[in-house]
N, C-alpha and C positions, 0 to 999 in steps of 0.2 A: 225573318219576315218573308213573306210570299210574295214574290216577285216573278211578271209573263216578261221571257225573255225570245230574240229569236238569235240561235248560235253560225255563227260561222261554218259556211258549208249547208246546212239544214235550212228545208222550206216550211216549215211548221214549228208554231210557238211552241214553246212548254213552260210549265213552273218552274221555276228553281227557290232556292231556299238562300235570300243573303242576309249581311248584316243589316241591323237598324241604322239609318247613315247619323250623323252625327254636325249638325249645323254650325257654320262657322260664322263669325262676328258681320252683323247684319241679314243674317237667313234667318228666317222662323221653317221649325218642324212642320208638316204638314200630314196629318195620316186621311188617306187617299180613301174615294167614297165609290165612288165610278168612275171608269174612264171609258169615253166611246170607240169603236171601230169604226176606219173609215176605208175608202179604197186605198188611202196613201198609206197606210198601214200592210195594206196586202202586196202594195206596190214592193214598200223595204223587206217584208217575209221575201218576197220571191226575187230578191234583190235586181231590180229593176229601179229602185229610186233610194237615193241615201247611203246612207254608209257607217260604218262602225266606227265608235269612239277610238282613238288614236292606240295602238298596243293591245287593242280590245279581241276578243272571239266571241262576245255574246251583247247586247244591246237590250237595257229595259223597251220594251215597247211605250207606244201610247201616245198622245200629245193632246188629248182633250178629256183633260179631266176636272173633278171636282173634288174637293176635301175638305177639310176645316182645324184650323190650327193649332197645334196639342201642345208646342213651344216657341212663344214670341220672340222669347232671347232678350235681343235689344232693341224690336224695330218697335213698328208705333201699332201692329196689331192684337188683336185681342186671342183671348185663351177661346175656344171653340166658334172663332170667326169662320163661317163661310165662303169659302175663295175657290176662284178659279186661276189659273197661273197661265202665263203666256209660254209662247212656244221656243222663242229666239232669248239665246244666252251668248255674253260678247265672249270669243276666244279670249285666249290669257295675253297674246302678245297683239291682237286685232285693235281696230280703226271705236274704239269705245261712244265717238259722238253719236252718234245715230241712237244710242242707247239713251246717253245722255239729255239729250232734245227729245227724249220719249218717240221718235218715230225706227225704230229698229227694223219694222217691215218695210222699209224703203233702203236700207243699206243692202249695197249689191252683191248680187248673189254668186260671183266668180271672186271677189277681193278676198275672201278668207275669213272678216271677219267675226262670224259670229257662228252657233248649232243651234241645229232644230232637234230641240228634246223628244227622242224617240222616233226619230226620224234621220237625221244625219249629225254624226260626232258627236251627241252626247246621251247620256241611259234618258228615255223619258217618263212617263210618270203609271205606269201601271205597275201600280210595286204599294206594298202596305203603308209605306213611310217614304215621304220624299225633303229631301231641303228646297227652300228656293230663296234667292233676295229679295225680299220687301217688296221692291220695285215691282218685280213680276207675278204680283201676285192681286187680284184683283176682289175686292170682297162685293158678296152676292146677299140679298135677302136670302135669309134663314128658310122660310118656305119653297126655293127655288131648287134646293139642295138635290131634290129626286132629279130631276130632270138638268143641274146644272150644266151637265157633260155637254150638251147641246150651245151653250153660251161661245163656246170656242169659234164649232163650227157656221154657227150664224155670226158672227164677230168677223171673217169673213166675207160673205155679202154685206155685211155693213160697211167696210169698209169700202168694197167694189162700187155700190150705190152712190156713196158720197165721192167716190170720181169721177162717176158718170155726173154727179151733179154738176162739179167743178168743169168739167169738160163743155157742157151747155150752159155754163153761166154766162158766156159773152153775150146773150139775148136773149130773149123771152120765149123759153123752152117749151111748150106745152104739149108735152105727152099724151097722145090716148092710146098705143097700144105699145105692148109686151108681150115678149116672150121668151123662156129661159126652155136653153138647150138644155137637156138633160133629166129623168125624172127619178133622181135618185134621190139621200137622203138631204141633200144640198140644195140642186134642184128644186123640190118639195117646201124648205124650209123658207128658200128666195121665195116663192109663188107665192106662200103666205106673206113676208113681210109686202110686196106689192101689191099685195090685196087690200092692207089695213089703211084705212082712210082714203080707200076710192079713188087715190089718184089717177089711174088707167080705167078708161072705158072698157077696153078689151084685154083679158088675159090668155095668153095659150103657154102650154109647156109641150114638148119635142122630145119624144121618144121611141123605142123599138120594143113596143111588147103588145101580147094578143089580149085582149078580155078573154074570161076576165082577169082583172088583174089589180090590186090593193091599191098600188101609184094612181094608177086610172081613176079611180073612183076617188079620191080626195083630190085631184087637178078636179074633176066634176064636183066635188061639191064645196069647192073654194068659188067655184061660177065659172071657171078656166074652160077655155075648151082643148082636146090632146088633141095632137098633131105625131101622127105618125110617119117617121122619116123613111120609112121603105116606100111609102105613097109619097109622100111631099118632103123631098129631101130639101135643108136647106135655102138653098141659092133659089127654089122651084116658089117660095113663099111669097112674095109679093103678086105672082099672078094666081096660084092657088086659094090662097087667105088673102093677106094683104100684106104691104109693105110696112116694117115694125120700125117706132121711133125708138125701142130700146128690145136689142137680144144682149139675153146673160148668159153666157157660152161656162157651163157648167161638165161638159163632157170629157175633156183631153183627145178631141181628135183632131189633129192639124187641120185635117180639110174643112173643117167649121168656122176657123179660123179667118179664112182665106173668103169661104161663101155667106158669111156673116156683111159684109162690103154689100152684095145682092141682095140684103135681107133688109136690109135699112131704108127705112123711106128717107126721104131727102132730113134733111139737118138731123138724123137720129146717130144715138153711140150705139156700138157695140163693147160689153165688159168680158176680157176676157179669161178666165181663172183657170181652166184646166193645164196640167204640165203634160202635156204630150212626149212619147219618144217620136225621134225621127221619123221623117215623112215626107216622101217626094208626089208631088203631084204637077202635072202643068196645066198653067193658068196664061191666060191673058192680059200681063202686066200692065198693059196701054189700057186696059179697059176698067181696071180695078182703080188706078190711079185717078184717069178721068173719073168717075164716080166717088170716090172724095173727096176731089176738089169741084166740080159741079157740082154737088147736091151738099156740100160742107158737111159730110159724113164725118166719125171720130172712132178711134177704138182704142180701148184703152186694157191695159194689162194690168192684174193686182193679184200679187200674194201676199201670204201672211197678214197679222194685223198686228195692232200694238194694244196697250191696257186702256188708250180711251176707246176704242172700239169694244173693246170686251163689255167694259162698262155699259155703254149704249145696247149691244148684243142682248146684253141683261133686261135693260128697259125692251128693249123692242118683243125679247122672248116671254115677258109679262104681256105683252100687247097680244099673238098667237091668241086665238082659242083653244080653249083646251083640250077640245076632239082633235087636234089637229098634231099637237104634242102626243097624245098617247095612241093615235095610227102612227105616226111615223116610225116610235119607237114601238119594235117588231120583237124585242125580248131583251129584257136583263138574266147575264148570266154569270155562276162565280167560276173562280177560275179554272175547277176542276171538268167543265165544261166550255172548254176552248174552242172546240170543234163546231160547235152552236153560236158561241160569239164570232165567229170568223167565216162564218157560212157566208156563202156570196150565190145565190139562190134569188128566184122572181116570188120566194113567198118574204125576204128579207128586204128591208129599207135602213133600219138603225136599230143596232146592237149596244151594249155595254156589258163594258166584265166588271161586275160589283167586288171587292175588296173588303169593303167594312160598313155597318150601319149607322146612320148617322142619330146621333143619341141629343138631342135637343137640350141647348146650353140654358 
């Protein structure tokens, strides 16, 4: 089978050719439909983030994909069920509760316990045939199949969301303005789900690009207004725009981090997703402090997610309009065209390398 790996030593994917894997008691076969690229994919090619399976010189890429299942085995799914599969798998000898209690994206991320498929210590899922456990495997309407790769990476902001919720639940939160740093393929997908049901008055999204430009124009016609960070960086927002009761810090740059605290009007969270490398800046510790505890400011940190998130991802990825799913998504390619799916380019937002067709059970 056809399987995009990146090797040991080398900055760019390629095919290779492995066996079909062979599922052991409690895994159902999966054969693999799309899987999306993201930055943290180009992060591991250019080994910057993650790490190779244990003895390994080569790593399946990928961690947001879709498929549908060609061998149940023993679990309780069906023969061409539509599934998407989670990211986090527990090591053999690792801390298994967090798995158990279905919250694995909250087991810590220095203990050992667990890989991220296609991302650090184990092959991920851009490969013709994958195995997975039951557990990790999340079933999707049938219809959603073209577009499921997307369920992952929105499955993330769902989770993010629902801490900020948790974070102003101690009182009567009432949001009217947002804004999510970043206007990438994540960025873009958060702006819509905060669209859907008018909760926020005001939407902005936070980026560095010139018109014209694709991003720009669906932030514009979600009602959003851009916010260009070379004119209003930041910390500069509450006197430029206004002060935001929710920033979704989408980017990985430490310093957003830190001026996200600035960016809050009183009682608002900031979510923060991006994994930044190192990064030294100074700040005025006295002064970031008092402003969240004066204005009962929150930020909260979330990766990864688990399979009730995926689940919800699903629903909420039915909710999108559909012009908004097929701008974002900027090409499907198959694998003999790597170099397109891995493009990182201002005419690109969201890619996938297509594997196999989905043939309607």
């Amino acid at each position: 089978m056809k399987a995009v790996v990146v090797q040991r030593g080398e900055r760019k994917p390629r095919v290779v050719d492995r066996p079909r894997p062979v599922s052991d008691p409690g895994e159902a076969l999966v054969r693999i439909l799309r899987v999306g690229v993201d930055g943290t994919d180009r992060e591991v090619i250019r080994g910057a983030h993650g790490g190779f399976p244990a003895d390994a010189d080569e790593m399946v890429l990928g961690h947001e994909a879709v498929g549908v299942v060609v061998e149940p085995n023993d679990t309780d799914l069906a023969m061409g069920q539509a599934v998407v599969p989670t990211v986090r798998s527990p090591t053999t000898d690792g801390d298994r509760s967090w798995f158990d209690r279905g919250e694995s994206d909250m087991a810590p991320w220095d203990a050992g316990d667990f890989h991220e498929r296609g991302i650090t210590g184990a092959d991920g899922y851009m490969a013709e045939y994958v195995t997975c456990p039951a557990r990790a495997l999340v079933p999707i309407p049938d219809d959603q199949v073209a577009e499921g790769f997307l369920v992952e990476p929105l499955s993330i902001s769902v989770k993010a969301l629902e801490q900020v919720s948790a974070a102003r639940s101690a009182f009567d939160w009432r949001p009217e303005s947002a804004i999510v740093l970043g206007n990438g393929s994540l960025g873009l997908l958060t702006l819509g789900l905060l669209n859907v049901g008018d909760r926020f008055d005001r939407l902005y999204c936070l980026g560095r690009r010139d018109r014209p430009d694709p991003s720009i124009e669906i932030i514009e016609d979600l009602g959003a207004t851009y916010v260009d960070s070379r004119e209003t960086p930041v910390a500069a927002l509450p006197d430029k725009v206004e002060p935001m009761d929710l920033v979704f810090e989408a980017t990985g740059s430490p310093r957003h981090a830190v001026e996200t605290v600035e960016a809050l009007a009183a009682g608002g969270v900031g979510a923060l997703l991006g994994v930044p490398e190192d990064g030294e800046m100074e700040i005025d510790a006295g002064r970031l402090h008092r402003k969240m505890v004066l204005d009962n400011k929150a930020l909260v940190g979330s990766v990864n997610s688990n399979s009730g998130h995926l689940a919800t991802a699903s629903d909420r990825l039915a909710d999108l309009p559909e012009w908004l799913v097929e701008r974002v998504v900027t090409g499907i390619y198959p694998p003999e065209r790597l170099d397109a799916a891995f493009a990182d380019d201002d005419t690109t937002i969201k890619t996938a390398v297509e594997l196999g067709e989905y043939e309607k059970r």
